[in-house]
C-alpha positions in Angstrom: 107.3 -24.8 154.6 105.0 -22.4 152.9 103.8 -22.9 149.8 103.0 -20.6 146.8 100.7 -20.9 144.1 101.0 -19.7 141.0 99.9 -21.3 137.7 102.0 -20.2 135.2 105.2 -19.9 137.1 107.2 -22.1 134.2 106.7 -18.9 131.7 106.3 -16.0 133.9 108.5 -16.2 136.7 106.3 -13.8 138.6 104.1 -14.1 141.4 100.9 -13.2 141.1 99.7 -9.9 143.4 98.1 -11.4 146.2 101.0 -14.3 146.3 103.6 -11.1 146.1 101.9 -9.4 148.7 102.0 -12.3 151.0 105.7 -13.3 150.4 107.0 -9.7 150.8 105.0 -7.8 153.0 104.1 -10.4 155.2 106.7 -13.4 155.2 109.5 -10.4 155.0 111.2 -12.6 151.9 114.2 -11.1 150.2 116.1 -11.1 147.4 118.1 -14.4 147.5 115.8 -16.3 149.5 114.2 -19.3 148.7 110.7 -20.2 148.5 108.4 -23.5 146.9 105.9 -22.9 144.3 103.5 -25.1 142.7 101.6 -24.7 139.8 98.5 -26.8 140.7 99.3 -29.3 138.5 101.7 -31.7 140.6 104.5 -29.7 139.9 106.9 -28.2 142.6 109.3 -25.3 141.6 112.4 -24.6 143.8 112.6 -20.8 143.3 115.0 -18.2 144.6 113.5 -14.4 145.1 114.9 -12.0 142.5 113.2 -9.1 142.7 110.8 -8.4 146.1 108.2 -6.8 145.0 105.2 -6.9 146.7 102.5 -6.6 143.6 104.8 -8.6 141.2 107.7 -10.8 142.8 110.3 -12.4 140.7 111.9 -15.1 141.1 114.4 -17.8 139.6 114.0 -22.0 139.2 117.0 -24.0 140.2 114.4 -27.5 140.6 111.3 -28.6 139.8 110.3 -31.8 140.9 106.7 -33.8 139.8 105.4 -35.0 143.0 103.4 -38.7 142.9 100.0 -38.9 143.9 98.8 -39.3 147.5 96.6 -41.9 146.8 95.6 -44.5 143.7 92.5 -44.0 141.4 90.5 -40.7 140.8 88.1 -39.9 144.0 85.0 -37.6 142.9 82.7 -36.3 145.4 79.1 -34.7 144.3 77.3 -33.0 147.3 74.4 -30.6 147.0 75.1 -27.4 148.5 73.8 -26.5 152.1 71.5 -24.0 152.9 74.1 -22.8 155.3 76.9 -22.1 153.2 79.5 -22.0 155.6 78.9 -25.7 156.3 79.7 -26.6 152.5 82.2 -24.6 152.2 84.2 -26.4 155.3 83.1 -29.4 153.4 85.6 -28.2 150.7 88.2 -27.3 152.6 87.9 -30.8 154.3 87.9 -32.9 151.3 90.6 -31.1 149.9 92.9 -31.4 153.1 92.2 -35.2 152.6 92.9 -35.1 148.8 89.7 -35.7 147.0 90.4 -35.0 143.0 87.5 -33.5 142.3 84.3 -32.0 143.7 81.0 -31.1 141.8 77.9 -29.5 143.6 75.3 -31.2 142.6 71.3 -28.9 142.2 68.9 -31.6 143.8 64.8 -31.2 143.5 65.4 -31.3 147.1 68.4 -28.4 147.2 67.4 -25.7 149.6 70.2 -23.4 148.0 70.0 -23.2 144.2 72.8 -20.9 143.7 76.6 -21.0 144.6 79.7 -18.6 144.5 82.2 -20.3 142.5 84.8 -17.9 142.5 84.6 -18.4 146.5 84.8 -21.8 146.5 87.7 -22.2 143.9 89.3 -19.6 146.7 88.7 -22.1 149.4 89.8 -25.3 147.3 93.2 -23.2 146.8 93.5 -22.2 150.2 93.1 -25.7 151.4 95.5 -27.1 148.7 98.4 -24.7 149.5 97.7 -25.5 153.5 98.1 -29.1 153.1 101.2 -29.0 150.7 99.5 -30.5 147.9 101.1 -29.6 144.2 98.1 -31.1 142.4 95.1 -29.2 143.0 91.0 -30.9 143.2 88.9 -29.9 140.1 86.2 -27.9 141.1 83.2 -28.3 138.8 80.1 -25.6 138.8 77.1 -26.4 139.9 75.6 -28.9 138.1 71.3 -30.2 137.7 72.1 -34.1 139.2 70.3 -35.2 136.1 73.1 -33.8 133.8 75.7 -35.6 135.4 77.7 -37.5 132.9 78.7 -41.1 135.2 82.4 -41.9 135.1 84.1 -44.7 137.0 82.3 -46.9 139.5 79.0 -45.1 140.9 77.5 -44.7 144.0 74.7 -42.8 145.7 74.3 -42.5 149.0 70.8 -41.9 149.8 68.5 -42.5 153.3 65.4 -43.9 151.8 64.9 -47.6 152.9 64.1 -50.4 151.1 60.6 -50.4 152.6 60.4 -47.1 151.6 61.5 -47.8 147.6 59.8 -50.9 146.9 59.2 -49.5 143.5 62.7 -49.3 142.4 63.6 -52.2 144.0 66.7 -51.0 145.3 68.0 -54.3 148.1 68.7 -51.4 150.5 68.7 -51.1 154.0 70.7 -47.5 155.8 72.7 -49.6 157.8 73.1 -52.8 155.8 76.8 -53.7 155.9 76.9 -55.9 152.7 76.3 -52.3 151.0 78.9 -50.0 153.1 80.7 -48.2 150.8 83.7 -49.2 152.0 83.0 -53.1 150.6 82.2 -51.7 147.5 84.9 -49.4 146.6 87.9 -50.9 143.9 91.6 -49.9 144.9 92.7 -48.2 142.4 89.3 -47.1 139.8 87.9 -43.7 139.4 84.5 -43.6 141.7 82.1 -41.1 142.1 80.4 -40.9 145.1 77.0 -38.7 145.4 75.9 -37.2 148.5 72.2 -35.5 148.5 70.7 -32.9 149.9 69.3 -32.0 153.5 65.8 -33.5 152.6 67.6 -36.1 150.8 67.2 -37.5 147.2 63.8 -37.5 145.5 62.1 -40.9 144.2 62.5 -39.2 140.7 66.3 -38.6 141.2 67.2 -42.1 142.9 65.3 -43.7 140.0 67.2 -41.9 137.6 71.0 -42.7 139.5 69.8 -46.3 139.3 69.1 -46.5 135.9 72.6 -45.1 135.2 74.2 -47.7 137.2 74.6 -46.2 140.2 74.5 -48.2 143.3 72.9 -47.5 146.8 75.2 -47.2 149.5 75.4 -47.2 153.1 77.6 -44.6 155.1 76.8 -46.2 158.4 73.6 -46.7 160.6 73.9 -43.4 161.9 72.1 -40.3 159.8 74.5 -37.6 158.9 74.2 -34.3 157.8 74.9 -33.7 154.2 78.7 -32.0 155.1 79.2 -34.6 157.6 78.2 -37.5 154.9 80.5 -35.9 152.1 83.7 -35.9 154.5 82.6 -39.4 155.4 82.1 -40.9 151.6 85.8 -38.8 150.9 87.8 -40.3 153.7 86.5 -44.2 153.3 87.9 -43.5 149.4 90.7 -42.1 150.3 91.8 -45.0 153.3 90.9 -47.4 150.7 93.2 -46.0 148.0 96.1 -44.4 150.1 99.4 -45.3 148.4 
């Protein structure tokens, strides 16, 4: 099965260029064959080609169908961007694949890479989307100053500082301290929002400010990961714990 995206398919019945391209020129569709399209928003449209054309295809809907979720609650994932790019960007594709809802690079006082490509990344989060045969499509927020986060759902940082290290906050912390894994503190079934830092990690400043807006520490093991690594990590305990 391939899967084509288009968000308005309900009113305009047309492809959109690059999706025409691809179904005519290079999956050879014709008129009467059938393809699936999803608008992005859980929605799948059984569609028959009208007219092949490969800037503006046409098609008809005999079905649509509105798929069910994957998993309970809302999964959200903030992760600073990498100074490699590459390595975020298959952090995207990743958490996607897995079926995160929504993603939000986060700027860090820490971030080695101020800046992102949205347009990219809203590519890749498509791109992903379409390749696992999902209908509803992850939210991708722009980059965003961690301090202007607005908390939703249950909260959690992820940082590497120990408690040795934080006695000022007094965060009961310890890297590898089971009774805060993530997993034994995530809810079947409530929105979370998991944060994942930076490669030199949270600053003092930032954990402080997480803490006082009720995030809590946790642990993603004993091992350190790297922050793409750490994101996939945070995403897939979430998503095992909610899974349907």
């Amino acid at each position: 099965m391939y899967l084509f995206y288009c968000p308005d398919i309900a009113t305009s019945l047309t492809l959109p260029e690059e999706e025409s391209y691809h179904c005519v020129q290079v999956l050879r569709r014709s008129a009467g064959d059938a393809i699936e399209v999803t608008d992005g928003e859980g929605h799948l449209y059984h569609c028959v080609v009208t007219n092949p054309h490969r800037k503006h295809c046409e098609v008809r809907i005999e079905q649509v169908e509105t798929t069910e979720p994957l998993h309970e609650g809302f999964i959200r994932i903030g992760v600073a961007p990498t100074k490699n790019i590459d390595r975020l960007e298959w952090a995207i594709e990743k958490c996607v694949e897995m079926g995160v809802d929504e993603i939000v690079p986060i700027l860090c006082e820490h971030s080695e890479r101020k800046t992102i490509n949205y347009e990219r990344l809203q590519k890749i989060v498509v791109a992903a989307s379409k390749q696992s045969l999902k209908t509803a499509f992850p939210i991708l927020r722009p980059l965003t100053k961690m301090t202007d986060l607005q908390p939703e759902g249950d909260l959690f940082i992820a940082h590497c500082m120990s408690e040795d290290e934080t006695p000022s906050l007094q965060t009961p912390y310890r890297s590898s301290d089971s009774k805060h894994a993530l997993q034994n503190e995530l809810v079947r079934g409530h929105e979370s929002t998991i944060l994942i830092g930076p490669e030199g990690d949270f600053s003092p400043a930032e954990l402080k400010w997480a803490l006082t807006k009720g995030y809590k520490p946790v642990s993603l093991g004993a091992a350190r990961l790297r922050t793409e690594t750490a994101a996939l990590v945070a995403c897939h305990t979430a998503i095992l714990i909610n899974e349907c």
